[in-house]
C-alpha positions as CSV (number, residue, x, y, z in Angstrom):
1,X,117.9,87.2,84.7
2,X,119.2,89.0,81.8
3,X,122.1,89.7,79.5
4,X,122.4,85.7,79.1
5,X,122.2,85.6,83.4
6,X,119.0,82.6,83.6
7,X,118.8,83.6,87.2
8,X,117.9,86.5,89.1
9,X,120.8,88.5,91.5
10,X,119.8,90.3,94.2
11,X,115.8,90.6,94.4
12,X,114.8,93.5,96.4
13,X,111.0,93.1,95.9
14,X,107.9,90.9,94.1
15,X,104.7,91.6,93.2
16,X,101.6,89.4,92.1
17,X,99.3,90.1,89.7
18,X,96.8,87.0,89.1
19,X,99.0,84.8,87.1
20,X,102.5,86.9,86.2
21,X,104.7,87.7,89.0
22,X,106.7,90.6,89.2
23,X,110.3,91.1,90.3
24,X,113.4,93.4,90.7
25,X,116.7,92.6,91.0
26,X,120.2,93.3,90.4
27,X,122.7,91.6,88.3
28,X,124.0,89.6,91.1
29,X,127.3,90.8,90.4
30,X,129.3,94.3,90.8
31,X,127.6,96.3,88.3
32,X,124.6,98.4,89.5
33,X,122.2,97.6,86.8
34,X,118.8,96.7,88.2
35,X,115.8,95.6,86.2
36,X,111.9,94.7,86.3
37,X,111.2,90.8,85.6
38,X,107.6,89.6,84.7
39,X,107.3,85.8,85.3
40,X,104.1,83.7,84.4
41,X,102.5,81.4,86.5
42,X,103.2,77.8,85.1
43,X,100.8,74.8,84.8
44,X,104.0,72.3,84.9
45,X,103.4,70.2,88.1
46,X,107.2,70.3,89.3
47,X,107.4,72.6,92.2
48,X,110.6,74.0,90.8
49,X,109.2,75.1,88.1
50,X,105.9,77.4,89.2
51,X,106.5,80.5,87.2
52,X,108.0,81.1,83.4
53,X,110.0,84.5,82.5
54,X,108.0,86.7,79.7
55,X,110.2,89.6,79.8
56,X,113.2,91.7,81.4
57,X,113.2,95.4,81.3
58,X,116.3,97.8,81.9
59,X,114.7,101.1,80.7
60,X,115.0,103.9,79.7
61,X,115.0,105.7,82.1
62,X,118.2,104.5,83.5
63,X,117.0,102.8,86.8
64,X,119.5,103.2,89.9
65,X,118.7,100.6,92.8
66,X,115.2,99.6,92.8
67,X,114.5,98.8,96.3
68,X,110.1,98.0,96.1
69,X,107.8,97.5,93.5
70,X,103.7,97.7,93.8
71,X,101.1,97.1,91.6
72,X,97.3,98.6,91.8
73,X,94.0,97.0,90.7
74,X,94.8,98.6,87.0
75,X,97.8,96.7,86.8
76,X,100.0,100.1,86.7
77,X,103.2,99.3,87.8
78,X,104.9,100.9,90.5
79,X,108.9,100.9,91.8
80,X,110.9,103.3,93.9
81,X,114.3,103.8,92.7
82,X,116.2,104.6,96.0
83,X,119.5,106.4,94.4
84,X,117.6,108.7,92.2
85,X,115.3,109.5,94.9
86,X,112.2,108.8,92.7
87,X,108.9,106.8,92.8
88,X,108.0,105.5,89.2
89,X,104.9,104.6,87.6
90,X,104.5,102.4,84.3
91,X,102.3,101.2,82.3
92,X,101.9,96.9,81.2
93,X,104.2,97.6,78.6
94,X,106.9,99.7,80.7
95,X,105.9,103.1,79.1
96,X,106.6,105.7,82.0
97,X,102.8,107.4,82.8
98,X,104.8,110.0,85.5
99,X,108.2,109.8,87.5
100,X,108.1,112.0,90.8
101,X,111.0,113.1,93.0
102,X,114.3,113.5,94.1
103,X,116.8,113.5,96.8
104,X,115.9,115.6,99.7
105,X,113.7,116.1,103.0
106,X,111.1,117.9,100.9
107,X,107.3,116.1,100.8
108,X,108.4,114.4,97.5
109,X,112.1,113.8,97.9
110,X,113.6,110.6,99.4
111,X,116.4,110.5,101.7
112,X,116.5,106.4,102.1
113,X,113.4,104.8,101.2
114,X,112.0,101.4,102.0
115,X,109.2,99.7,101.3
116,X,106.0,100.7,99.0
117,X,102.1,100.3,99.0
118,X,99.5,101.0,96.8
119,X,95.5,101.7,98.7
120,X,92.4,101.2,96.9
121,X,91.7,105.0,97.1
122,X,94.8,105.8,94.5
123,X,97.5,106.9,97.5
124,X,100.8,105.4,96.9
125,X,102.6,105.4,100.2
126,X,106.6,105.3,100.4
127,X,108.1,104.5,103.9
128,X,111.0,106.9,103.7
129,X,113.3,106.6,106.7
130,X,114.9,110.0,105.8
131,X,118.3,110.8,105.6
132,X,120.5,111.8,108.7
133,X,123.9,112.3,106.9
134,X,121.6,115.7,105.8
135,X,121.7,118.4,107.8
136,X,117.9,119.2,108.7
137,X,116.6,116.4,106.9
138,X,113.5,115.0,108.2
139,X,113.6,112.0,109.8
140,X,111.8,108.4,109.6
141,X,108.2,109.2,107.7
142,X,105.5,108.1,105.5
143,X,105.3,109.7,101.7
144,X,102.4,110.1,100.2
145,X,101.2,111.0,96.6
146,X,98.4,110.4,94.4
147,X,98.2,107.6,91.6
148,X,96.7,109.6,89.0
149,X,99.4,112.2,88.6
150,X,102.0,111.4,91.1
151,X,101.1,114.6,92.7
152,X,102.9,114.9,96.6
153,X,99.8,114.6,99.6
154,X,101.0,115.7,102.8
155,X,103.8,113.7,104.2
156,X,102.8,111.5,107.9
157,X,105.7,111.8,110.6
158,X,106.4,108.5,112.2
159,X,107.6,107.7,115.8
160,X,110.3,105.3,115.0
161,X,112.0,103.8,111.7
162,X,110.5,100.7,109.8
163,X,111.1,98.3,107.8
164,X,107.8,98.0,105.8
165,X,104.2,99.0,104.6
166,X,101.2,97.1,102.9
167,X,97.8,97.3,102.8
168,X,95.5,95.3,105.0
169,X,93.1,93.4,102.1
170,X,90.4,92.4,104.5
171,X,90.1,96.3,105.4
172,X,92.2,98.5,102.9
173,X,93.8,100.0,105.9
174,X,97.7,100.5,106.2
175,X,99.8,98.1,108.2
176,X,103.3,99.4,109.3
177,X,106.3,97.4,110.6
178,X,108.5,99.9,112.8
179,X,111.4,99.4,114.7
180,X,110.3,100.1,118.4
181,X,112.2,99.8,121.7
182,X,113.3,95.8,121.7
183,X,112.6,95.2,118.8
184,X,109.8,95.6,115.5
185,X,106.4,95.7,115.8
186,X,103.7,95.7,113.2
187,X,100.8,98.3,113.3
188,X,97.8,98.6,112.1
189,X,96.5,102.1,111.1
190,X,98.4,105.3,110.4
191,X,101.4,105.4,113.3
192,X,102.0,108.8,113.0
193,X,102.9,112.3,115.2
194,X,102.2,111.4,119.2
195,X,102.1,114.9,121.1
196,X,103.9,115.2,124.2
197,X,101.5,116.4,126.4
198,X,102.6,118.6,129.6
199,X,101.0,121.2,132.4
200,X,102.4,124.8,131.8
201,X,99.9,125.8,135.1
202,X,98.4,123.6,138.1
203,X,96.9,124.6,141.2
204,X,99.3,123.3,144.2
205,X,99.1,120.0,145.4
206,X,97.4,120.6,148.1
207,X,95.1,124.2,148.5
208,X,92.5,125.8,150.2
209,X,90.8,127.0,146.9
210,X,87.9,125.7,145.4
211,X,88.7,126.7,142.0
212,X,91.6,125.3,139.9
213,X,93.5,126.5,136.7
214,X,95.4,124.6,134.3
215,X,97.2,125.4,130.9
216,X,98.0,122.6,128.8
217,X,100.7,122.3,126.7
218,X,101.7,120.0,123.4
219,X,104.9,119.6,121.3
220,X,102.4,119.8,118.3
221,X,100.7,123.1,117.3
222,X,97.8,121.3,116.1
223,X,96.8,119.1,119.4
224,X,93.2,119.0,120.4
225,X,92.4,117.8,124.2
226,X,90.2,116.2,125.6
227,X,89.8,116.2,130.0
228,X,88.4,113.8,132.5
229,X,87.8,115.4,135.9
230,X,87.2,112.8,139.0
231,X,86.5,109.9,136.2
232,X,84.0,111.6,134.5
233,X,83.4,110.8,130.6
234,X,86.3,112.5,128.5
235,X,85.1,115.8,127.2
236,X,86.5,117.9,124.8
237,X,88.5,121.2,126.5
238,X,90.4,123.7,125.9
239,X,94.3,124.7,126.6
240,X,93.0,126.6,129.6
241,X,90.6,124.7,131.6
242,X,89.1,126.1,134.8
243,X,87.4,123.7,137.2
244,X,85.0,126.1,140.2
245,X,83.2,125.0,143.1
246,X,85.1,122.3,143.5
247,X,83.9,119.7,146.7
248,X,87.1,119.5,149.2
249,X,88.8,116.1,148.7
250,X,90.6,114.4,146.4
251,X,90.3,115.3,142.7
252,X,92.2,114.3,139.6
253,X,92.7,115.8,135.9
254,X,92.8,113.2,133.1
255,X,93.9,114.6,130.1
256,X,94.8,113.2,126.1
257,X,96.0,115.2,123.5
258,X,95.7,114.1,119.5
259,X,96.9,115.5,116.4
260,X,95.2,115.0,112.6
261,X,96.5,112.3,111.5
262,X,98.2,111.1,114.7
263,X,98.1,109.0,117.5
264,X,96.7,110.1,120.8
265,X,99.1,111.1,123.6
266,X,99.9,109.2,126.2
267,X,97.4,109.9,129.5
268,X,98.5,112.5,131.4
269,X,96.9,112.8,135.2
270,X,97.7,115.9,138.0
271,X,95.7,115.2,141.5
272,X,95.9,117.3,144.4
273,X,93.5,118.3,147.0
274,X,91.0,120.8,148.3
275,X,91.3,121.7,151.9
């Protein structure tokens, strides 16, 4: 692919653009040089030969191991370089606009990123699965930060590690591949923080009183809830929730818990009965 090497090493990523095709790759041998390729789409009818190389770029900067690359609908050119801990943004002609980052479990350092989208709404999103050979470095998540400037948004916690993120281009919404129990499972939406959603009070299981007390509880300090009482439409409610003049019988709690820019909790149900 370059230095007199017709072929590419080790691609870690592509990216289309129309006609030209982008790619990284490595040497294919034991140096750690990696570079961005731009191929052209060729008219030639052999299947073999579909795209042309234009050019090869090596920097400067010094690029470490370049493990995505992203384009948006500017044709701005985006990689993450995964041993400098940084997420890079050129322009057509390789000119650096901003470079943001570094090695860390801050909201714009990397500990071992992944994979790399760009959204119509100028949010580049790195899927970081953190770094645990760091003492109290955060774990699998999804970085955020602005095209324009490379400026850090808020980073999303995910539930699991994952392999990959891209944008849905029938919606512009996120898709997320994440390694799950058994095996990896693609998302669509934000997969983000899931509170865990517990009773800290509960009238007995079975009482003579006609009014009940509960006090919810959530591993997030930002959960809202929302409570269904005998299959009645879910409401929004409180922590503490109070339930009077309650019929004797049967009666059951329903309650979900969600976080901003989460997923809701799984249903949580207490039943006990009125004597």
């Amino acid at each position: 692919l370059f230095d007199g090497n017709p072929g590419p090493g080790n691609t870690n990523g592509l990216a289309l653009d129309g006609v030209l095709l982008y790619a990284i790759s490595d040497r294919g041998d034991s140096q750690s040089v990696y570079a961005i390729s731009k191929w052209q789409r060729s008219s030639l009818s052999d299947s073999g030969s579909n795209y042309g190389l234009l050019d090869v770029y090596e920097g400067p900067p010094a690029m470490g191991e370049l493990v995505a690359i992203a384009l948006d609908s500017s044709g701005f050119i985006y990689v993450v370089d995964r041993s400098n801990g940084k997420l890079i943004k050129f322009g057509g002609d390789y000119e650096v606009v901003w470079s943001v980052g570094e090695s860390g479990p801050g909201p714009r350092q990397f500990g071992s990123p992944r994979s790399l989208a760009i959204d119509s709404n100028g949010v580049a999103y790195v899927l970081d699965d953190g770094n645990t050979e760091v003492r109290g470095a955060a774990g699998p998540r999804l970085l955020r930060f602005s095209t324009n400037d490379g400026a850090a948004l808020s980073p999303i916690p995910l539930t699991s590690y994952g392999s990959a993120v891209a944008i849905d281009p029938a919606t512009g919404g996120l898709l997320l591949s994440l390694d799950d129990a058994g095996g990896n499972t693609v998302y669509r939406g934000v997969v983000s923080r899931r509170p865990v959603l517990s009773f800290r009070q509960k009238p007995p299981r079975t009482t003579r009183s006609r009014v009940a007390r509960f006090r919810l509880a959530s591993d997030e300090s930002d959960t809202a809830f929302t409570c269904s009482l005998d299959s009645k439409p879910f409401r929004r409610c409180g922590a503490a929730v109070t339930f009077r003049n309650l019929k004797r019988g049967r009666h059951t709690l329903r309650v979900q818990a969600t976080v901003p820019d989460g997923v809701p909790s799984s249903l949580t149900a207490y039943t006990w009965r009125v004597r």
